[in-house]
C-alpha positions in Angstrom: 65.2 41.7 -105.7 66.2 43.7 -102.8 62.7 45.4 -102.6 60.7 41.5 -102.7 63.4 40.5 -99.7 62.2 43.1 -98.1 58.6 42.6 -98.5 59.1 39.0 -97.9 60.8 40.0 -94.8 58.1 42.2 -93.8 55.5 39.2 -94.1 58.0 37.3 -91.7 58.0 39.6 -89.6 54.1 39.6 -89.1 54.2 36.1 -88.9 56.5 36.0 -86.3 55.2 38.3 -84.5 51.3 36.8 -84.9 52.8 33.1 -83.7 54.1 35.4 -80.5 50.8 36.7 -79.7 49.4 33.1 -80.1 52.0 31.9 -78.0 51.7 33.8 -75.6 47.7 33.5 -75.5 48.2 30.2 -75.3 50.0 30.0 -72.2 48.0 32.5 -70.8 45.0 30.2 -71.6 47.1 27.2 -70.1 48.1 28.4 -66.6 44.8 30.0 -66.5 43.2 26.8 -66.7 45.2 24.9 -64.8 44.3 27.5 -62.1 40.9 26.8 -62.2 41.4 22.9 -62.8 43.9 23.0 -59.2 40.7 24.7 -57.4 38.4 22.4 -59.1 40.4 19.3 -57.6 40.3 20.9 -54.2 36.5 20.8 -54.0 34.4 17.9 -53.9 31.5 17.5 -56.4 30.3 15.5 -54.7 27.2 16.0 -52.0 28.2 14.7 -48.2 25.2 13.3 -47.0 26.7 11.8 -44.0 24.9 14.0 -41.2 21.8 13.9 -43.0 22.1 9.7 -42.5 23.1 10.1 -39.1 20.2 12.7 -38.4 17.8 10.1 -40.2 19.9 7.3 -38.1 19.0 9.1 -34.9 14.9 9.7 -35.8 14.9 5.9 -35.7 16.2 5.3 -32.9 14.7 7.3 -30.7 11.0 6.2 -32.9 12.2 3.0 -31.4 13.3 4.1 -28.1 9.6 5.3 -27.9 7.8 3.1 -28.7 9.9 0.4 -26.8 9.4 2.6 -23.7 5.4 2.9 -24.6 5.4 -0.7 -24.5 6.8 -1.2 -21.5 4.7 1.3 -19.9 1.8 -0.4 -21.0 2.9 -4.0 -19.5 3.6 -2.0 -16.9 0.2 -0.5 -16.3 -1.5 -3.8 -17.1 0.8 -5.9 -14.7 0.1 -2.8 -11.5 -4.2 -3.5 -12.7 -3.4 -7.2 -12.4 -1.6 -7.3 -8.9 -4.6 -4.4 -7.5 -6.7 -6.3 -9.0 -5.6 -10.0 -7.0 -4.8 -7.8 -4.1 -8.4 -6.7 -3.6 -9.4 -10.3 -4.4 -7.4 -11.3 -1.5 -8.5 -8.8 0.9 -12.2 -9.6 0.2 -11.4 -13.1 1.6 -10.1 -11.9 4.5 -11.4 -11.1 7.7 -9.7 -8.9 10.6 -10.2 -10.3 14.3 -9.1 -9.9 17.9 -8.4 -11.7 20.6 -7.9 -10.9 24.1 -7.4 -13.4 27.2 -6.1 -15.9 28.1 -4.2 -17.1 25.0 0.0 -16.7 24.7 -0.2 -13.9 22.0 -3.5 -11.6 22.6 -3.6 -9.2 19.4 -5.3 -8.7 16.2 -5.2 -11.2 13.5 -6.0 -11.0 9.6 -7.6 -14.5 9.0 -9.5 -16.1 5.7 -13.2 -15.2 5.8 -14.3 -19.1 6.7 -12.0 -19.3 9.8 -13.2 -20.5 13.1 -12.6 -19.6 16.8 -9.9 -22.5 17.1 -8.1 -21.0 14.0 -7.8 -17.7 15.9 -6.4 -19.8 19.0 -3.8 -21.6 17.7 -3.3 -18.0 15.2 -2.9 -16.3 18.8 0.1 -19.2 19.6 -2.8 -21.3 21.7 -4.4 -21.1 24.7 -2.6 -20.9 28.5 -2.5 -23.3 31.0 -5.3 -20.9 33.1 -7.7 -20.6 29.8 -11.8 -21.2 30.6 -13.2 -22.8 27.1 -16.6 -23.9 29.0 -18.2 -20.8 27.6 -15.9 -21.3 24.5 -17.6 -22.4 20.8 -14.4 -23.2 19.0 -16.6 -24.6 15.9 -17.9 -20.6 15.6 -17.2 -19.4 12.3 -15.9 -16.0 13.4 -17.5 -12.3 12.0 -15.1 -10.0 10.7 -13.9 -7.4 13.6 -14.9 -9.8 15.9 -13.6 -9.4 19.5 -12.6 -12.7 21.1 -12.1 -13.1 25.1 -11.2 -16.1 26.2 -11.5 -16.2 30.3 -9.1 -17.0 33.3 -10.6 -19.8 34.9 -9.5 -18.6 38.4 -11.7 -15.8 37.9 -14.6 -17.9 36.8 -14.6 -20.1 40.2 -14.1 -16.5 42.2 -17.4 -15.4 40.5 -18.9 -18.6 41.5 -18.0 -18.6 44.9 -18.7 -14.9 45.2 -22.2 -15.9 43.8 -22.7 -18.6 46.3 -21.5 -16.1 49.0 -24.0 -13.5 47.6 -27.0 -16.1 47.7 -26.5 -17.0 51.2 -26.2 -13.3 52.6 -29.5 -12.8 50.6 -30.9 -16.2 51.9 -30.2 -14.9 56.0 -30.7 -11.6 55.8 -34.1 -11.4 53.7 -34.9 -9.3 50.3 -33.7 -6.0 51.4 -30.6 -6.6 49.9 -31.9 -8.0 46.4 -33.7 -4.7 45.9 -30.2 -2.3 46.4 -29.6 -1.7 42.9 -26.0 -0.3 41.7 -25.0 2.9 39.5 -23.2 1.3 37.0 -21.9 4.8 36.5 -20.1 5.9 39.7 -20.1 2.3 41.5 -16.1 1.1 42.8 -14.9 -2.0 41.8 -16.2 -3.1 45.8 -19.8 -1.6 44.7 -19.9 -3.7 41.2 -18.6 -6.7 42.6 -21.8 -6.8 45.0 -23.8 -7.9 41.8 -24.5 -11.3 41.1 -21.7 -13.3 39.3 -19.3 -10.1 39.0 -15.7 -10.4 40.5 -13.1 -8.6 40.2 -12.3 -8.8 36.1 -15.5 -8.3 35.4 -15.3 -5.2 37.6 -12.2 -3.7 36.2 -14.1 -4.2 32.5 -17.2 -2.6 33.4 -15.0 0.5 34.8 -12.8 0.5 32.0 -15.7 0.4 29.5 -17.5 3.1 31.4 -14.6 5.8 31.3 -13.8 4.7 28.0 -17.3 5.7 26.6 -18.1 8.5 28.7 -20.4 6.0 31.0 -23.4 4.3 29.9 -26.6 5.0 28.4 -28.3 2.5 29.4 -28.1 -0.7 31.5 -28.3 -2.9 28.3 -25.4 -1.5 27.5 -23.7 -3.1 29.7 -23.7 -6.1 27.4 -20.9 -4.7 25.1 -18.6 -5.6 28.1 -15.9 -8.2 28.0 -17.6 -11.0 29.3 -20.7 -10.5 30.0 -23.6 -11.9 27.1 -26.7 -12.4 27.5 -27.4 -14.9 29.8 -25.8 -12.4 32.4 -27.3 -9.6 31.8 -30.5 -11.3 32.4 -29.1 -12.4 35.6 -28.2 -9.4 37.0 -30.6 -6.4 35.1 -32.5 -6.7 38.5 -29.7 -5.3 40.1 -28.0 -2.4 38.3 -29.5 0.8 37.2 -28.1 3.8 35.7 -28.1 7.7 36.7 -25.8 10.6 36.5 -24.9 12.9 39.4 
């Protein structure tokens, strides 16, 4: 009896001591895994794809930023080809002009290409009270850079009684006057107005032309003159010459 207590005690014993070990394995196991479950919660299993949606946020944008800005560049352009393009219109329907004279605002005006000599008088703020018009065409379509004078009728009736003045001397004293010709390049103001029909305006032009251009070339040249045409040239041709010291 005593020796099967003590085998049965034995066998107890083993068994006791096996659940231990399983016991304690199984705790072991436990916290372990707990461990690992604790880190496990802490992390997130999931992927963030938050800056990859704002990265893919911001292409877009700026695609559309782009291509806003390309569009507006191209309006741009077109709207810049569309103004040069009226603009250039517009100036070939233009016509720049001067006018000097006897008119209240003497300066250069930007007219439309059909304007008239009247247009460019009442442009100029219209004519004064001492305005000459009898040499005038105010029906004239005008040229572009077309010079305008428009004459002081006090000067006109000087000329004319210089002219009258001139004929008689000629008329008493003979022909040896009619044949002095004058240097258009070195005469005075005195010497010029000796020819026929040229007073003192027409004096001051021709000796303002002269040093302007360096003197003239020849005595047709004396045509580009303020007031003097045709007509006055062939009046006085006869009586001017040219030569140079």
């Amino acid at each position: 009896m005593i020796r099967e207590f003590f085998k049965d005690k034995k066998k107890m014993g083993i068994l006791i001591i096996l659940s231990i070990v399983a016991i304690a394995s199984g705790l072991l196991y436990a916290k372990s895994g707990f461990k690992e479950l604790k880190k496990n919660d802490t992390e997130s299993i999931f992927v963030d794809n938050s800056e990859n949606n704002e990265a893919i946020s911001e292409n877009k944008d700026s695609n559309k930023k782009n291509s806003n800005s390309k569009n507006n560049r191209t309006k741009k352009d077109n709207g810049d080809i569309s103004n040069k393009e009226a603009t250039d219109s517009l100036q070939d329907k233009t016509i720049i002009v001067e006018i000097k004279g006897e008119v209240k605002k003497p300066d250069v005006y930007t007219l439309n290409e059909d304007a008239i000599v009247k247009e460019l008088i009442e442009a100029a703020g219209g004519l004064t009270e001492n305005a000459e018009l009898s040499n005038i065409n105010r029906a004239k379509k005008l040229q572009n850079h077309e010079l305008v004078y428009i004459a002081n009728k006090n000067d006109i009736n000087k000329e004319a009684k210089d002219t009258n003045a001139q004929g008689s001397t000629i008329k008493n004293q003979g022909q040896g006057v009619s044949n002095k010709k004058v240097n258009i390049n070195s005469a005075t103001i005195e010497d010029l107005k000796t020819v026929n029909g040229v007073g003192d305006s027409k004096a001051k032009s021709i000796i303002e032309y002269r040093d302007k251009n360096g003197g003239f070339k020849s005595i047709e040249d004396i045509k580009n003159v303020t007031g003097i045409g045709e007509k006055m040239f062939e009046r006085i041709k006869d009586q001017i010459e040219i030569w140079r010291n």
